[in-house]
N, C-alpha and C positions, 0 to 999 in steps of 0.2 A: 281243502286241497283237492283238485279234481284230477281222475286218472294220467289225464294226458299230460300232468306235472311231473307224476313216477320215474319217464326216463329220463326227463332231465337231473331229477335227485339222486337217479342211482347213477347217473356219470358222472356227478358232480362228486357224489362222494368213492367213486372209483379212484376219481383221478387227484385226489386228497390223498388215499389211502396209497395210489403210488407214489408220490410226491414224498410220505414218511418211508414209506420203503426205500426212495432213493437217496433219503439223507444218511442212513447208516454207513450205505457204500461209499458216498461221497467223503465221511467223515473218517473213513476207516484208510481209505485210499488216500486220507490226507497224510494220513497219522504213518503213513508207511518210510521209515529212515532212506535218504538219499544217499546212493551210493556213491562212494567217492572214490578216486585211485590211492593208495601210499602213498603217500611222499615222505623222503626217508631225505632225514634232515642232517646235512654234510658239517660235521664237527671242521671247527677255527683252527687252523694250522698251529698255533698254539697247543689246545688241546691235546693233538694227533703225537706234538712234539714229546709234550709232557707224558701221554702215557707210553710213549716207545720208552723215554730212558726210564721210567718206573718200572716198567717189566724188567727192563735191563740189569738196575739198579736192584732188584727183589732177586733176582737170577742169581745175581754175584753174592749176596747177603746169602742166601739159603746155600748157597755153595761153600762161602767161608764158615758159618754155623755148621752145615755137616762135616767138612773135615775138621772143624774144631772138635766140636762132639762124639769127633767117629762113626757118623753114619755113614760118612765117603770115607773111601780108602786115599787116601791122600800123596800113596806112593804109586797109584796109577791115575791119579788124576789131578795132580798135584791141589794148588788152595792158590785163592786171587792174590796176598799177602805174597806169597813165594814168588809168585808170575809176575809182579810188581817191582819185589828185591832184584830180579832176574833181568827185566828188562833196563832197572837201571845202570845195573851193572853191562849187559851187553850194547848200550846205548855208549855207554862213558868209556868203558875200556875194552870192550869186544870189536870187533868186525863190520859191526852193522852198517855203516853208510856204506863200506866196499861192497856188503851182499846184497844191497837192494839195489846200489846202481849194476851191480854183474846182471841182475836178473833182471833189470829195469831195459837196461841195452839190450840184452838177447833179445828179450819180446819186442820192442820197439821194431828191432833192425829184422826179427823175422815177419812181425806185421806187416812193415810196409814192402819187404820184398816180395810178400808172400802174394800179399793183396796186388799191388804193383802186375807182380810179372803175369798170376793166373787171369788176371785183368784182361789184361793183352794178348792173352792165350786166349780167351772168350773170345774177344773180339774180332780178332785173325779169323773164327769160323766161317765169318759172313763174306772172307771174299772169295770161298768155293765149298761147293757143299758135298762136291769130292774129296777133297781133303778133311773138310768136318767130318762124314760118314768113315774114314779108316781110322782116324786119333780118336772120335771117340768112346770106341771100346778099350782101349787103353787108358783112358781117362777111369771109367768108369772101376775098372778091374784095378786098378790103383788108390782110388777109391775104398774099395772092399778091402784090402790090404787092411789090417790094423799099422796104422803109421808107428806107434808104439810098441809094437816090436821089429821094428827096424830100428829103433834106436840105440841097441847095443853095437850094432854095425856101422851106423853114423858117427857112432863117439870112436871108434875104431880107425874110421876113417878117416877124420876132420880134428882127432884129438879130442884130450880134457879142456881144452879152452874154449873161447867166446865162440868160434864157428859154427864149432858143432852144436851147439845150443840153439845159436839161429837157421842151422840146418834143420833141426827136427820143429821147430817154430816155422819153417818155410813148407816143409811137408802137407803140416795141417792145415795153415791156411791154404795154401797155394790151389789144393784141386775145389777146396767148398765158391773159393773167387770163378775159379772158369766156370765150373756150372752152372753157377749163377748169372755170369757175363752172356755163356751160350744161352739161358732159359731169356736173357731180355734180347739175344740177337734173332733169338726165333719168334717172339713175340711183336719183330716188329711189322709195322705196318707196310703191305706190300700195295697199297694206292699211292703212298707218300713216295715211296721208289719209283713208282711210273713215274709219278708227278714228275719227279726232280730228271731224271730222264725223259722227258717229255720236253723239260724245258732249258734242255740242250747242257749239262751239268755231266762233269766225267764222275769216273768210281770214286777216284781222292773226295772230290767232292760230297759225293751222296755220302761214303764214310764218314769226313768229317762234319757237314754239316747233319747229319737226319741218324745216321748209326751210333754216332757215341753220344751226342746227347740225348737218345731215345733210351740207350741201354744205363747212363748214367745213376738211374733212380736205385737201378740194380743193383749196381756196384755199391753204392752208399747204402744198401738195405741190408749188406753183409759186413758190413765195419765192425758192428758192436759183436757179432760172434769170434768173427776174427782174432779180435783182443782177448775173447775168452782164451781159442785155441792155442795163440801164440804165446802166451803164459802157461798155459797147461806145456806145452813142445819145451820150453825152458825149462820148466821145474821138473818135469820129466830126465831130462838130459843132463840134469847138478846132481838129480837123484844117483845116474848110473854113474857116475866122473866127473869130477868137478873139484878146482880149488878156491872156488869161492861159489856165493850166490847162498838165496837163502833155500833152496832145495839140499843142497848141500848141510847147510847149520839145523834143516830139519833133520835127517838123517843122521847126521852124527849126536844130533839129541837125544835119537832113537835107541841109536847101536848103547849108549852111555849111560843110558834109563835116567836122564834129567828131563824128567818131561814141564816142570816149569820152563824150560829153555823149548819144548818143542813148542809150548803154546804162545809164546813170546815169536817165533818165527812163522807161526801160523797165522794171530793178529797182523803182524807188519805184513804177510803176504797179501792179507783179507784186505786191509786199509791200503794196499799199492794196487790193487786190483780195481778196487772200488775208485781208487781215483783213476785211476788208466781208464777204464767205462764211462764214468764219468765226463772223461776230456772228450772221449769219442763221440759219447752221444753229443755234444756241444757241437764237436764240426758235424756229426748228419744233422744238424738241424738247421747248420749255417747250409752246408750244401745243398739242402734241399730247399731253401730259400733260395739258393744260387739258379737253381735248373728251374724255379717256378713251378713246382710239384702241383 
């Protein structure tokens, strides 16, 4: 081997020698775990069903075991067994379908007047915003009011009967509908108004076609509170006076220390409520398929 071979041999074996070097990296870079996002795997409505009434079902067991046992005090928190005997007895010989329709009507009839008129209050803003600027600090400061204690004034006023029930149910709802009516009369679009003015359209017009379907979304976006409130205005209003309802059959539970009977009118409130919500959200979902949300 003669000299002038030397640098070829020492680049030859350089570039061997990186060549092993670069296989570690290569190997180790392979071996490195790919990262991946979560994916969090949605249990079968099945499933979902069966562990809600297992909790449900474990709930009531360890409830009737402890006031068997005496771990629960059973004369304040009565036992499932009692609430059982209780409700079939207030189903078969009590009051009950009188006090779920008294309280069924009040919220109904204060819902929709309540919804209805503060509707229409909203929407009256947008034909002067002189007259919006003085009502609405009165709105607001009416508002601030606890409605809830007006209520002893309202049953004073309007009686122990059906009225006054949908009187304090028209309360609650009635000011959360305008604000709400006013918050989409202000949001609306002031291009669409030239527009429609542009192309020769009176106020009736611009109102009905471009202001109440604009502010629509709104209105239907405050239903399901609504039915909260005007349930809460009812049961409130049987609490103070009342000769039916189940606000009423709560409170005389109360005063009587039959508290299997308070939990038995507490259930039927829960399950009337649940379906009132229920039906609600049905129509916002139909109505906002109506207005093409």
């Amino acid at each position: 081997m003669t000299v002038q071979d030397s640098p070829t041999i020492a680049s030859g074996i350089g570039t061997v020698g990186n060549i092993e070097l670069a296989r570690p990296r290569a190997s180790a870079a392979k071996a490195r775990p790919i990262r991946r996002l979560p994916v969090q795997k949605d249990w079968p409505t099945w499933a979902l069903l069966a562990t809600q009434v297992g909790i449900l079902l474990g709930g009531i067991a360890f409830w009737e075991i402890g006031a068997r046992s005496g771990w629960i005090d059973s004369f304040f928190w009565s036992q499932p067994s009692a609430i059982a005997n209780t409700m079939v007895i207030f189903f078969t010989a009590g009051d009950a379908w009188t006090d779920i329709g008294f309280t069924f009507r009040s919220t109904i009839i204060g819902f929709l007047i309540g919804t209805s008129v503060g509707s229409l209050f909203g929407l009256s803003f947008w034909w002067s915003r002189n007259y919006a600027a003085i009502v609405q600090p009165y709105i607001i400061c009416f508002e601030s009011i606890p409605k809830l204690a007006l209520a002893p004034l309202i049953v004073l006023v309007f009686g122990i009967g059906l009225p006054s029930k949908v009187a304090i149910a028209c309360a609650l709802t009635l000011v959360v509908s305008t604000l709400t009516t006013y918050a989409g009369v202000k949001a609306l679009d002031g291009d669409g108004e030239k527009l429609f003015y542009s192309l020769g359209a009176t106020r009736m017009q611009v109102f009905r076609k471009l202001v109440v379907p604009s502010c629509l979304p709104w209105i239907i976006s405050v239903l399901r509170v609504n039915i909260g409130l005007a349930l809460t205005g009812a049961i409130v209003g049987e609490f103070i006076a009342s000769q039916h309802g189940l606000g009423r059959a709560i409170l005389y539970a109360g005063q009587t220390y039959d508290i299997a009977l308070v939990w038995v009118a507490v259930l039927v409130l829960s399950t009337l409520a649940v379906i009132m919500y229920a039906t609600v959200s049905w129509l916002e979902g139909v109505l906002r398929k109506g207005v093409r949300l």
